[in-house]
C-alpha positions in Angstrom: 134.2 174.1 145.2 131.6 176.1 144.2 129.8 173.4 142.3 129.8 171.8 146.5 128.5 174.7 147.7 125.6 174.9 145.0 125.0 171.3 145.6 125.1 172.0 149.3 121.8 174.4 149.2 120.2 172.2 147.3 120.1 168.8 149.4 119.5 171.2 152.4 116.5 172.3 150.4 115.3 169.0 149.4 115.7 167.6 152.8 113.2 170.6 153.7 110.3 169.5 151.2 111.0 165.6 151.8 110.7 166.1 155.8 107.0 168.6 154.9 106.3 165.2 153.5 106.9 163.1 156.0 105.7 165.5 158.6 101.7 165.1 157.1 102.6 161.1 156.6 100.3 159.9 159.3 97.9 162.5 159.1 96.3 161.4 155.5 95.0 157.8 155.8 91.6 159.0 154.1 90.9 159.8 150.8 89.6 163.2 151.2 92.5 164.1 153.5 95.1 162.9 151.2 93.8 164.3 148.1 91.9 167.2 149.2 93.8 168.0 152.7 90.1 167.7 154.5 89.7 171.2 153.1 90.8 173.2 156.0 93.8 175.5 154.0 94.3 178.8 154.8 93.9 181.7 152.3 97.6 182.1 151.8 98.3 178.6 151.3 95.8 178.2 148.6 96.6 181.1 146.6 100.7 180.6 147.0 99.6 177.0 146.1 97.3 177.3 142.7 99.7 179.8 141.8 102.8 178.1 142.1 101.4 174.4 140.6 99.8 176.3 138.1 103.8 178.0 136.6 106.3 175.8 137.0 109.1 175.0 135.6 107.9 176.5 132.4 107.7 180.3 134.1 111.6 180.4 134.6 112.7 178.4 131.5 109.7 178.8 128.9 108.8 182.1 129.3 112.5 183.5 129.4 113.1 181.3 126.7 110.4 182.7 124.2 111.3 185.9 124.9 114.9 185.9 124.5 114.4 184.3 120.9 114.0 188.4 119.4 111.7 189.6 118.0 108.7 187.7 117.3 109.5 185.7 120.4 109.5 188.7 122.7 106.1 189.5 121.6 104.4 186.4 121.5 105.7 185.7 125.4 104.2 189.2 126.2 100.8 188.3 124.9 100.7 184.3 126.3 101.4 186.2 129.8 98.1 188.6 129.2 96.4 185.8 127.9 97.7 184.2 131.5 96.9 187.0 133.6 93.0 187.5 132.3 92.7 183.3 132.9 94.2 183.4 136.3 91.7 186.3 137.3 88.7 185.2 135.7 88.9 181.8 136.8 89.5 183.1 140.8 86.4 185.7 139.8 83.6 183.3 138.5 84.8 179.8 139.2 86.8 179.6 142.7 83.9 180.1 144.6 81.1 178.6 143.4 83.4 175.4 142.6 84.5 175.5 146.2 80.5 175.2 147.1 78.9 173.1 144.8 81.5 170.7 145.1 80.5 170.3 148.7 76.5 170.7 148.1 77.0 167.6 145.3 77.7 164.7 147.6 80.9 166.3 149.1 82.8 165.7 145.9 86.8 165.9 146.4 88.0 165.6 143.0 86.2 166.8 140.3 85.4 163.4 138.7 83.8 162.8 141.7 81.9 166.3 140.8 80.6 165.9 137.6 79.6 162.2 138.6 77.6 163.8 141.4 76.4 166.7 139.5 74.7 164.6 136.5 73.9 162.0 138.7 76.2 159.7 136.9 75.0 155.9 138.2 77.1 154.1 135.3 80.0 156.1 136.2 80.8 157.2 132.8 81.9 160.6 133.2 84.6 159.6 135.5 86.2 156.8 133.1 86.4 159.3 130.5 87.9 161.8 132.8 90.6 159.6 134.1 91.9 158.3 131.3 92.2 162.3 129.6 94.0 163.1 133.0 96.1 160.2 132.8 97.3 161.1 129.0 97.6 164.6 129.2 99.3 164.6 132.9 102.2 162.4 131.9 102.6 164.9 129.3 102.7 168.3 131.8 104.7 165.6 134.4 107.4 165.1 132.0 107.7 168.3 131.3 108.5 169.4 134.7 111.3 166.5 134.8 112.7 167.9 131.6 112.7 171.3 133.3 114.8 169.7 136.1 117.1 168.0 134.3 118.2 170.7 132.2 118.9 172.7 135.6 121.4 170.0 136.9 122.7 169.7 133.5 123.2 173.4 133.5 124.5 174.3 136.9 126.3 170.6 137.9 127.5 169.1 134.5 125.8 166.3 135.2 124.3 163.8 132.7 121.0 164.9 131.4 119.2 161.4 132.5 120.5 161.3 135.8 118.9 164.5 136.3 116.1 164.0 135.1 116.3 160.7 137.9 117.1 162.8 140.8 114.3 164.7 140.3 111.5 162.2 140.1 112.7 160.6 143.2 112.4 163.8 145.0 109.3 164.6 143.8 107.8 161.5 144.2 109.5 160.8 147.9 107.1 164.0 149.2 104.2 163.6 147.4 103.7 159.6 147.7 104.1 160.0 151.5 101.9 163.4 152.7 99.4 163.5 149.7 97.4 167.2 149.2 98.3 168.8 152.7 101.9 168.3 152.0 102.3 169.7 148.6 100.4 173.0 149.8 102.6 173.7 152.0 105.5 172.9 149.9 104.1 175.0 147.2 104.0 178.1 149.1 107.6 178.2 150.1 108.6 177.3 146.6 106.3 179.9 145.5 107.7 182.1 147.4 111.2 181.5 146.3 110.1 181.8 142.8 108.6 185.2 143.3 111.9 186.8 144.6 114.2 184.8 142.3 112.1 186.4 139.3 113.0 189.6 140.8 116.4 189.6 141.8 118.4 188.3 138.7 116.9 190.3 135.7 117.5 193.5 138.2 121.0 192.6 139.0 121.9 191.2 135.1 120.3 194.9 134.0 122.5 196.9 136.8 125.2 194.8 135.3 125.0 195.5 131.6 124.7 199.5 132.5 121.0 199.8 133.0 117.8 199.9 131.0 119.4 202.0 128.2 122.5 199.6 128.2 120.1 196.5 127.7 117.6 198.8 124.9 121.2 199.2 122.9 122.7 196.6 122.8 119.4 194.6 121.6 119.0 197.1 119.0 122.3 195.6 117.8 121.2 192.7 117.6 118.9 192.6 114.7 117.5 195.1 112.7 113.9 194.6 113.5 112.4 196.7 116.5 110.3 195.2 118.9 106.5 195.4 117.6 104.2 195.1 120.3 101.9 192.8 118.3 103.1 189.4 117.0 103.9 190.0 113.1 103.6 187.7 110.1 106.9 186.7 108.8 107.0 188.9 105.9 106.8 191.8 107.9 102.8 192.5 106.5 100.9 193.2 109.5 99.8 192.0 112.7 100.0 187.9 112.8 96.2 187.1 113.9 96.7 183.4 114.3 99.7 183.8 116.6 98.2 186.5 118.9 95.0 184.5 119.2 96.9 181.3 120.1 99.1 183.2 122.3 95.9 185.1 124.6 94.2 181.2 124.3 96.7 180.3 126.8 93.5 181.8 129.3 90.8 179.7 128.0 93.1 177.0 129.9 92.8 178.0 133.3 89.0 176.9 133.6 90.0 173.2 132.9 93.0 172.6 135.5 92.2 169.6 137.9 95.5 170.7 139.3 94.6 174.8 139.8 90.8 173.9 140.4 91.3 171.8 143.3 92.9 174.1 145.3 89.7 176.2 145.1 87.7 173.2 147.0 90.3 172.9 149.4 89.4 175.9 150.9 88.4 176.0 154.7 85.3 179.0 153.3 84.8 180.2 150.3 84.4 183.8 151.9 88.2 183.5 151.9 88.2 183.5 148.2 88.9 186.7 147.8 92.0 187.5 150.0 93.4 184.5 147.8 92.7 185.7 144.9 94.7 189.4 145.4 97.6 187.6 146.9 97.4 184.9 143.7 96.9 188.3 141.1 99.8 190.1 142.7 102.1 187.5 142.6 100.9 186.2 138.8 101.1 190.0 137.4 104.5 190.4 139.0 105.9 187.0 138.2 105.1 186.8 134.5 106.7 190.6 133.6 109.7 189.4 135.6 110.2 186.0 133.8 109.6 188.1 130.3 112.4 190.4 131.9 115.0 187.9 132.4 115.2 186.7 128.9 115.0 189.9 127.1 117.7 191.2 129.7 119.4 187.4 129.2 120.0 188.6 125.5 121.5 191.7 126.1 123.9 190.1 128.3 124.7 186.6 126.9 122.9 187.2 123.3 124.6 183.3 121.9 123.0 180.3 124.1 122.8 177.2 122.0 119.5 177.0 124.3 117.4 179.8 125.4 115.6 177.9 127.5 118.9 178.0 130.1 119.1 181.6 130.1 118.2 182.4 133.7 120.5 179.2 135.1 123.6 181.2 132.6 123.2 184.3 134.4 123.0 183.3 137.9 126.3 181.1 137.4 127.9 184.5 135.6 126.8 186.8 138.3 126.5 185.0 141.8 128.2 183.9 144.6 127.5 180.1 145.1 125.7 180.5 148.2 123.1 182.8 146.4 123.2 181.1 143.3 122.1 177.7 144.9 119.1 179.9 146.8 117.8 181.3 143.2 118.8 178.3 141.4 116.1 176.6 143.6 113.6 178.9 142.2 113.6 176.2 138.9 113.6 173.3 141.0 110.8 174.9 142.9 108.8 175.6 140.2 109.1 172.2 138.8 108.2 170.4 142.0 105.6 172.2 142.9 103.7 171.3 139.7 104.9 168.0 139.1 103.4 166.9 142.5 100.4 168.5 141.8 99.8 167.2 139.1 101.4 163.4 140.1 98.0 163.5 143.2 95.5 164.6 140.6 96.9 161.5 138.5 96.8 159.4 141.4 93.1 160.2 142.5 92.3 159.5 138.8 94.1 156.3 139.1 92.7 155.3 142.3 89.1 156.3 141.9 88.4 156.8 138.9 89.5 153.6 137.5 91.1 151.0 139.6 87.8 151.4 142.0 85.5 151.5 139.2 87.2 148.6 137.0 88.6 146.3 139.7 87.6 147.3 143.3 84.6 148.7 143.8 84.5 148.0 147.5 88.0 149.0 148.1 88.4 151.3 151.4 89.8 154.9 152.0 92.9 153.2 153.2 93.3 150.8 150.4 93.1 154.0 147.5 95.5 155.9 149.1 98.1 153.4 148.9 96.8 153.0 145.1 97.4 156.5 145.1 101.0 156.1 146.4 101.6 153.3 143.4 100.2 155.5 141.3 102.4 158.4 141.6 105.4 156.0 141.6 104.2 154.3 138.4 103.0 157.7 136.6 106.7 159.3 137.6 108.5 156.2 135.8 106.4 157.1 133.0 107.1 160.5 132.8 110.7 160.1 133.1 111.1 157.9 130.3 108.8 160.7 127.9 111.4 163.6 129.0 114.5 161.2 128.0 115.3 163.7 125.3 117.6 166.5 126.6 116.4 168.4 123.5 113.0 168.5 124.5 111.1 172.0 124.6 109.4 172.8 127.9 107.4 175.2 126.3 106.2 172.9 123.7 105.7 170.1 126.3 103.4 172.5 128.5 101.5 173.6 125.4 100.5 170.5 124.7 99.1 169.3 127.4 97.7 172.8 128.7 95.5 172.9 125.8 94.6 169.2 125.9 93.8 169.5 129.5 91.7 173.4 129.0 89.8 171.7 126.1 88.5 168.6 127.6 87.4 169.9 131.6 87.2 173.8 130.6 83.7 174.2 129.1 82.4 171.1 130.9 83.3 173.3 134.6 82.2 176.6 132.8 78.4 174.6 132.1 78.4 172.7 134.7 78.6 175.8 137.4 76.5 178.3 135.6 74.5 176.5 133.3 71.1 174.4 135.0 70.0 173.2 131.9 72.9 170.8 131.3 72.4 167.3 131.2 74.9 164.2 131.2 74.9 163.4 127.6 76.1 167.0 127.1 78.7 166.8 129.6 79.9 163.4 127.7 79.8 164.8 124.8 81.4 168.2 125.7 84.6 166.4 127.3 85.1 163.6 124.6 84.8 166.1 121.9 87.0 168.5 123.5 89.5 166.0 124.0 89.7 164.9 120.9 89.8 167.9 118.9 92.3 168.8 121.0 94.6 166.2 119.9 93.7 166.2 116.0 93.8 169.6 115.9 97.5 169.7 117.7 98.6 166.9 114.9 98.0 168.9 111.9 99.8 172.3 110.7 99.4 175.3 108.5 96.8 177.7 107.7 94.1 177.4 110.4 95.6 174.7 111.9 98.6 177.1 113.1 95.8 178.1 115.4 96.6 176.9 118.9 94.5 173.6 119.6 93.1 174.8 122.6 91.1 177.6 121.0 89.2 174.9 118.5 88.9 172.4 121.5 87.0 174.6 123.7 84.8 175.7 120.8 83.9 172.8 119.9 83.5 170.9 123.1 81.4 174.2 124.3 78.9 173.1 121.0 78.8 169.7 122.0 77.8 170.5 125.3 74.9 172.7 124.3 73.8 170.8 121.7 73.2 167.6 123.3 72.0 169.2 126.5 69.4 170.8 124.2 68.3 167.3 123.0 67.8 166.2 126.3 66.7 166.7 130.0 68.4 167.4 133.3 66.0 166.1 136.1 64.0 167.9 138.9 67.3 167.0 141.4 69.9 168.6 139.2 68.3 171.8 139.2 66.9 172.1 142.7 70.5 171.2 143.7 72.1 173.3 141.3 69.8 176.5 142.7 70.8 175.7 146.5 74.2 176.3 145.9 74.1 180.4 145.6 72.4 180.2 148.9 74.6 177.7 150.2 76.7 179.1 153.2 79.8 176.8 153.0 
């Protein structure tokens, strides 16, 4: 019975997010509503929106996860969410705003292919080829993750087989985003957003209040092990502060400058003088979010200290400790969190798709109409992909989002960073700086030891950021690139 009563909430729920879709159906037939929701969203929406795509699935399974795995785990979560926190505020200080006007000062760009095409005055449309196929490969990576995310919560909660799941998901997912495009998965991504933020605050509260208290939890995970919680990462042998693991852990930032699916919620904006209300509401709700998920699995091993998978920690405890009616609301929080990234990032996969290489490779001529139902096959095609990457029920969500974070970070990050603040940059050096990034990226993840335990997003950016300069230096942007690049401060958009 309660099992009904769980699965009760949750088609009530997904009826909710499928009918948002179908509500905006009609409304996108053009490209730039469908992708980029004729940039017209409100404040709230956008920072509810960036900040919920940006978590997902990965903030109530990874993060708990990491930390409940004492000690070294517990320390390394705490520094990934500072490294998290400084990305998500610098990239709302520096990059929201002047993103959100150059975009529209270079040709009304409404993806940010379509941006650095515009910006380098890309004829042979190189920069966008590159760019979609990097989306295309790291996005089924951070897609699958999502479904993997979802089909450990029905395995969890329903007892349900892992790949049916994962199944139920993608068809959701994909029913809501296929049909009402951008607009639709804003709005969905602020409810789940907001479901995610109190979730993340009622059960590590409640599982503390349960165990005795914050003395009760500090006790009994003293008994646990021997070792006390060190605030820095340490090296195995006990010898000191681990420098590879606390730099890889605060890398985690350098990602948030590279996001298609963060960054686009920037230029979606109805005025970039509403930049800043967005970003307090996105810093509150990141600050609070990440200390609560770091809560719940060092709580989660005080009170259930032998899961065969940490990852589950925060489904375990809400089946221990509430009623199914309220378990099936918090529950959601996962399925929230993994929806409203996997959509995100299914339409930036789509757009790539659709414009950046089914209209440059086969249809050059094709219409708005025609790409958004490329768009629509897209998403369906990408989501079949996806699906058959998270087949393995032990896959790690944590490991999954790492990957692709720091593939994605390394190959757009420096190439946004130049392209918004530096004029002298040219398109060889944005070539360059993406294929280099790229591929480091994925060497660098590959190998292992010494160095290499370095995460691959710290080289990637480093050396795409050289590339960039360098062959910038060794040529010349025109008169057009930088009068266009200095009318943008002045630009009142």
């Amino acid at each position: 019975m309660d099992t009904i009563i769980i699965g009760a909430v949750f088609v009530i729920y997904l009826g909710i997010m499928v009918a948002i879709g179908m509500k905006y159906y009609n409304k996108d037939d053009g490209m730039s509503e469908y992708i980029l929701g004729g940039r017209k969203l409100p404040p709230i929406a956008v920072a509810m929106s960036a900040q919920a795509s940006d978590m997902s699935g990965w903030l109530l399974t990874g993060v708990p996860g990491l930390a409940y795995v004492l000690y070294a785990g517990t320390s390394e979560a705490i520094w990934t969410a500072v490294g998290l926190a400084l990305g998500t505020y610098l990239n709302w200080m520096f990059v929201a705003r002047r993103l959100r006007k150059y975009t529209q000062v270079a040709g009304n760009a409404i993806t940010l292919p379509d941006f650095f095409e515009n910006r380098f005055r890309d004829k042979k449309h190189v920069l966008r080829m590159v760019a979609g196929i990097f989306t295309v490969i790291f996005f089924l990576v951070y897609t699958s993750s999502q479904l993997v995310a979802g089909g450990k919560l029905f395995t969890t909660v329903f007892g349900i087989d892992y790949t049916v799941g994962l199944i139920i998901v993608a068809v959701i997912i994909l029913a809501y985003t296929a049909t009402g495009g951008f607009t639709a998965v804003c709005w969905t991504d602020t409810i789940q957003g907001t479901i995610m933020f109190f979730a993340l605050l009622i059960v590590p509260i409640v599982a503390c209040v349960h165990v005795g208290g914050i003395d009760a939890v500090t006790m009994k995970l003293s008994q646990l092990t021997e070792e006390t919680l060190a605030f820095f990462p340490q090296n195995a042998d006990g010898g000191g502060i681990n420098g590879f693991l606390l730099a890889s852990a605060l890398g985690w930032g350098l990602g948030y400058f590279g996001q298609p699916h963060i960054l686009v919620r920037f230029m979606a904006i109805e005025n970039s003088e509403m930049i800043k209300t967005s970003r307090r509401i996105a810093m509150f709700w990141v600050i609070i979010t990440l200390a609560a998920a770091i809560f719940v699995g060092l709580v989660g091993k005080a009170f259930m200290p032998d899961l065969a998978d940490s990852e589950t920690i925060y489904m375990e405890m809400i089946n221990a400790l509430f009623n199914p009616v309220i378990a099936g609301i918090l529950l959601i929080a996962i399925l929230a969190a993994t929806m409203s990234t996997a959509s995100s990032q299914l339409l930036v996969t789509a757009s790539s798709v659709s414009r950046d290489i089914y209209a440059i490779l086969f249809k050059k001529d094709a219409n708005d109409k025609k790409l958004v139902w490329v768009s629509r096959v897209a998403v369906a095609i990408v989501s079949i992909i996806a699906l058959f990457l998270g087949m393995d029920p032990n896959s790690s969500i944590f490991n999954l989002v790492s990957c692709a974070w720091g593939g994605i970070g390394s190959t757009f990050g420096p190439l946004i960073l130049f392209s918004l603040f530096w004029k002298r940059m040219t398109l060889p050096g944005a070539i360059a700086g993406m294929i280099t990034g790229g591929v480091v990226d994925l060497l660098w993840y590959n190998l292992s030891g010494g160095i290499f335990d370095v995460y691959e997003i710290i080289p990637g950016f480093l050396f795409s950021s050289l590339a960039i300069v360098v062959c910038s230096l060794l040529s010349k942007p025109s008169e057009e690139m930088v009068e266009e690049f200095e009318s943008v401060k002045d630009a009142e958009i």
